[in-house]
N, C-alpha and C positions, 0 to 999 in steps of 0.2 A: 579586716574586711568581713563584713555578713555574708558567707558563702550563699548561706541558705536563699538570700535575695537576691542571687544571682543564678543560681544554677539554672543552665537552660533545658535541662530535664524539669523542673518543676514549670507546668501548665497553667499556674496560677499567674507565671512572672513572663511568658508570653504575650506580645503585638499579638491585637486582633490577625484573623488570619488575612485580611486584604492589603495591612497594612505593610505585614511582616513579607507578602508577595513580593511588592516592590522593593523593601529594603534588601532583603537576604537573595533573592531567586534571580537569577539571571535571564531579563528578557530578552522576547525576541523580533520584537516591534516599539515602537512606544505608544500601542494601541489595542492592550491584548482585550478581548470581550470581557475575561476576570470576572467570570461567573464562579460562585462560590460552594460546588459542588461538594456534599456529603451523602448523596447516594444514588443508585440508577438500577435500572430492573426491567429491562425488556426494550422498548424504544423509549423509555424514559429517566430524565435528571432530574435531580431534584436539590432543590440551592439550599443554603442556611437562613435565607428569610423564609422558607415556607413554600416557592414559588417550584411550580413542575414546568420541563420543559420538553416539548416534542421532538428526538432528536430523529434529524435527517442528515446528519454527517455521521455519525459513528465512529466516532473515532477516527475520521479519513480512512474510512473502508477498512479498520477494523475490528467490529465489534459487529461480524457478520449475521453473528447468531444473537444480536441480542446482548444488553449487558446481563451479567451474571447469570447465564444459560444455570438451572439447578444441577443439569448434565457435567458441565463445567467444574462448576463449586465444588459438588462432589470430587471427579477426578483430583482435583488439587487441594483438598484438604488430605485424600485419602495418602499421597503423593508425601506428606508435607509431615505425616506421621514416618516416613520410611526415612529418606535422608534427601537433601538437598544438594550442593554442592561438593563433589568429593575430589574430583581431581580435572584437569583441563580438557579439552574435547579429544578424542580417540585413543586413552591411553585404558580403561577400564570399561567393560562391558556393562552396560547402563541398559536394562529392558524398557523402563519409559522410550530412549532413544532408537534404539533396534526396532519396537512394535511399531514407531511412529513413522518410521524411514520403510517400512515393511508394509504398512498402511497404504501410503500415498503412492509408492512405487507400485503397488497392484492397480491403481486408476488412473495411471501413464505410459504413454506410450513406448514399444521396444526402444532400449539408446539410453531413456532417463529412468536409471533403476539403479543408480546410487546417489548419496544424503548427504550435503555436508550442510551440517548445522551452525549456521551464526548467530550473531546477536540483532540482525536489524535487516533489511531489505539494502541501504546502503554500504553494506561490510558486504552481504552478498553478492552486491553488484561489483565490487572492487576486486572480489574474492575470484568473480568472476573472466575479469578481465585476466590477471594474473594466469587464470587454468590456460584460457584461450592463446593466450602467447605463451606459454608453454606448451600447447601440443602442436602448436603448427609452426614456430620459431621465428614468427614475425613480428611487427611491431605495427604496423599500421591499423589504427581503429577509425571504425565508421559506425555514426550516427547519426540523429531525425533530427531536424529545424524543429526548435519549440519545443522539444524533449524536456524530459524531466528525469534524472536518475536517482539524485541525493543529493546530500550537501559535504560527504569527504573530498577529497581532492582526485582521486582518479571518477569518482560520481559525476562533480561538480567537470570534470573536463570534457565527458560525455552527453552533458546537459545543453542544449541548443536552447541557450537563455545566458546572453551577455551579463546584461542585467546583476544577473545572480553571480558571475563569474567574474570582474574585472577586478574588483578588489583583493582575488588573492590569486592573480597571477605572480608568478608562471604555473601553470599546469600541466598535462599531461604532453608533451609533444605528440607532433603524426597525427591530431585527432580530425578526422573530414567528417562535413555535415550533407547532409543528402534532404530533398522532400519528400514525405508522406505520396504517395501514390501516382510520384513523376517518376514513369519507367528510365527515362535517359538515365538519373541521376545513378541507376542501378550500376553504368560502366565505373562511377569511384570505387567497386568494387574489383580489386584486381589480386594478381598471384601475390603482390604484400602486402594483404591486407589479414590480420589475425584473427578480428571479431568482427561484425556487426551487430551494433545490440537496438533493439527497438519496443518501441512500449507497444503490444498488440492492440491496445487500445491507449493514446495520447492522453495523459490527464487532466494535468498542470495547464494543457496548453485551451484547457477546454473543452475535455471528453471530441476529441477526433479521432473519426475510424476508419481504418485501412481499407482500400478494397481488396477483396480476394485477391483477384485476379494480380494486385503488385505483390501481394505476401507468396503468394506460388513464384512468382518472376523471380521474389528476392528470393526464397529458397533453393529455385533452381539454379542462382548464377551464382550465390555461397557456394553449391555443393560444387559448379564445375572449377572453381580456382581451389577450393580447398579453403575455404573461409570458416570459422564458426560462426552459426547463427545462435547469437543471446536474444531468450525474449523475456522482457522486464515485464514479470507479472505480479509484480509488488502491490498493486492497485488492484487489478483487474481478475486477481485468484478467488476462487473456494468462492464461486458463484455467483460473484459481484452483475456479471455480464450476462448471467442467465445462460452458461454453461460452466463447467465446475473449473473449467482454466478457460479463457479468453482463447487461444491461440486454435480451439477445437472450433470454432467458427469458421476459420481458413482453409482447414484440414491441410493445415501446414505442422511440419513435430521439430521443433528447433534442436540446438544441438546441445546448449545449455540453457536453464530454463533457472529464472529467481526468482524467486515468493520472498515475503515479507507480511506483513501489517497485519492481514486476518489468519496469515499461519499459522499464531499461536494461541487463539483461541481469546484474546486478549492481553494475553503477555506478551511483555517484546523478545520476537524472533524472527529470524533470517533463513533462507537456506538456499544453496544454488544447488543444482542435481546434475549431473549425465548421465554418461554410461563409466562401467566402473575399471574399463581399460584407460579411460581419459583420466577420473580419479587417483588410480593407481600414479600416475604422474608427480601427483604432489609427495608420495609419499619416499622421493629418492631424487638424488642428486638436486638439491640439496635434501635431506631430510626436513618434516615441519614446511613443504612449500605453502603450507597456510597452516595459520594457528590461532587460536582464539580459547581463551579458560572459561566465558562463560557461555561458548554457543553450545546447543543441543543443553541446557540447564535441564534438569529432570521435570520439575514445575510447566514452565511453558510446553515442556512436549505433553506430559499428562491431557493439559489444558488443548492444547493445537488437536490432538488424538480425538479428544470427546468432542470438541467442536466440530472435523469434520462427519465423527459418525452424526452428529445431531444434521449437519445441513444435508445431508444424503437421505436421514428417517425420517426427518419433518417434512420432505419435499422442500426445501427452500432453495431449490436452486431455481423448483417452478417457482416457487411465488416469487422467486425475483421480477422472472419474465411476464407474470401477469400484474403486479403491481406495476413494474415499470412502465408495460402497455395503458394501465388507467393510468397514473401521472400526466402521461401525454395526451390522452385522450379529455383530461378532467383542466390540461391548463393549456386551455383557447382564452389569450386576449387579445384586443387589440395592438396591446405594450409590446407583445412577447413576438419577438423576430424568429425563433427556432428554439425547440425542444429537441438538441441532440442528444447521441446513447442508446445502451440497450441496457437492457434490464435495468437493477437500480443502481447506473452506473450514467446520470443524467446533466445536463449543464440545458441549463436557462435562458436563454439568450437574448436579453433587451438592445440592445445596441447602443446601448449608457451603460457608465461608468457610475455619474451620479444616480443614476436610477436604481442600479445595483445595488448601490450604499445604500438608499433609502429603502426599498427592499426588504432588504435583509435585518436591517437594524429596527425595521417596521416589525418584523416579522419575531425577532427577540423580544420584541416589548410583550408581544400577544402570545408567548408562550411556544413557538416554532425558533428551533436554533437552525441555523441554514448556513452558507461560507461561501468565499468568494475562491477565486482563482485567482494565483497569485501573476500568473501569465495571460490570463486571458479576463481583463477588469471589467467586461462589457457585459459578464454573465456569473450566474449564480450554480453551486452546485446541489443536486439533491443525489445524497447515498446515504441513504436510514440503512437500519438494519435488515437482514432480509427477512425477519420475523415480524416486518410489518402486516399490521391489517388493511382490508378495503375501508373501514373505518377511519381507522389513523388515515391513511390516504385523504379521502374525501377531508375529513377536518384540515391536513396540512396543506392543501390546495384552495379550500374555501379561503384560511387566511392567506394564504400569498395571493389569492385574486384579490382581497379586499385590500391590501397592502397594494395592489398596483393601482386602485381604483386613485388612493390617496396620494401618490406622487409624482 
């Protein structure tokens, strides 16, 4: 055999890359967009034919700052001369990890000032459940209609989306689902119940937002049985909502709180937080009550570290709140049922399904990439980055109006 004509390290004896997508890569629709990305710099992608595109997804919220913030690139090159990998999470004193848990614990509230580092927002949320019935010794969880947590299996049983769940039951037992801003539903809340975890702001289900007044109610009736409140801010963190956490809206402070997506600056990472008498928990009876070798990686936190200093020095938590205010302001049609959200944390709302589709795929043709809800198919979502301009703005508005003109 000619080795040489085969080895799949030689680049010459490589499937184009579209081609080689489909054969080798494992999807996850039979409808991926399979845009052909070789590079991106600020709110912009840019394909292998040549073509640029205006991104308003960002990574599904996270690529807060921007692709390749220079702030960023810096940190993780500098990161990447020192060492990478060395041993699994909490056994070795890692300063990337200490500055970055030292960081974020100074712009939260008393209660969340310890760090445990994962790999994803859904290992956090799992990681999470787990603390939760550990400190209180119950098993009962309670969740939102329409929720979105992740796709593991203690995620996926928290998720208030059938849908998404029937194929790999069985699940988590004990799990009850409550609604978004129906006080009654607050009595499923009782002395055995462990968690409550809730998205501060709804995604998946279509950018839906709490009213104060139930996020105080549910806070208050956690605290009288003894419940933890989780609030999933895997979405809605590091300024998405036009404050640096979502839950500071409510002036409600939960008990455990999850990041994910824009945590790391654009690497993938996870992290749940409390107080560090709840933490201590994990770390006895059993020993290891969470483990993970590649959460807190030195890389991502380098990276997560300078992205938060960048969205605090560039003000981009304001510009969230002022761009997201002109979005709404700049997309009056006759098509569009509702502009919900805050900041650039927005969902579109036509009252079609096909309009949606058209839309959007209107809107890729013309150089604007935009995404649907996988839960809520009547409407579109816009979350650029938060280093968008009022330019960007206006250009990515002008075409989704001329895209609704046309279908």
């Amino acid at each position: 055999m000619d080795t040489a004509k085969t080895d799949p390290t030689d680049l010459r004896a490589m499937s184009e890359p579209s081609s080689a997508f489909q054969r080798h890569l494992a999807q996850t629709s039979p409808f991926p967009i399979a845009l052909d990305i070789i590079g991106a710099e600020g709110c912009h992608l840019h394909t292998r034919n040549g073509k640029r595109y205006l991104d308003l997804v960002a990574g599904l919220a996270v690529n807060n700052t921007g692709h390749r913030h220079p702030k960023v690139i810096t940190a993780i090159k500098a990161q990447l001369d020192r060492y990478l990998h060395v041993i699994p999470y909490g056994e070795f004193i890692q300063e990337p990890q200490v500055r970055f848990a030292q960081r974020l614990t100074g712009l939260l509230p008393a209660g969340l000032d310890s760090v445990y580092f994962v790999n994803s927002g859904t290992e956090a949320n799992e990681a999470a459940l787990k603390l939760a019935k550990r400190i209180t010794g119950r098993t009962k969880l309670v969740a939102c209609h329409k929720s979105y947590h992740g796709s593991t299996h203690g995620s996926l049983s928290i998720t208030g989306n059938e849908e998404k769940k029937y194929r790999n039951r069985p699940l988590l037992p004990d799990v009850h689902f409550m609604h978004f801003n129906r006080l009654e539903d607050l009595e499923l809340i009782d002395q055995s119940t462990a968690a409550v975890v809730v998205e501060t702001i709804q995604g998946d289900a279509g950018v839906r937002i709490p009213e104060a007044a139930w996020m105080q109610a549910l806070r208050a009736r956690c605290t009288e049985v003894g419940t933890m409140l989780i609030f999933d801010e895997v979405q809605t963190g590091f300024g998405r909502t036009g404050k640096l956490f979502a839950f500071e809206h409510y002036d409600v402070v939960p008990d455990i709180l999850v990041l994910g997506k824009a945590l790391g600056g654009g690497m993938p990472m996870g992290a749940f937080i409390s107080s560090g008498a709840n933490m201590r928990l994990l770390t006895h009876d059993p020993v290891l009550g969470h483990i993970t070798t590649f959460g807190g990686h030195p890389v991502p936190c380098v990276a997560g570290h300078a992205a938060l200093d960048v969205l605090l020095e560039e003000g981009l938590v304001e510009n969230a709140r002022r761009m997201g205010d002109l979005f709404k302001k700049l997309l009056c049609h006759p098509a569009i049922h509702e502009v919900r959200g805050t900041g650039l944390m927005l969902a579109v709302d036509l009252g079609s399904a096909d309009r949606v589709q058209g839309v959007v795929k209107g809107c890729l043709e013309s150089g604007v990439l935009g995404f649907w809800f996988l839960s809520c198919p009547t409407a579109f979502r816009i979350a650029p980055p938060l280093c968008i301009t009022e330019a960007l703005v206006r250009e990515a508005c002008e075409v989704i109006l001329q895209e609704l003109e046309r279908t």
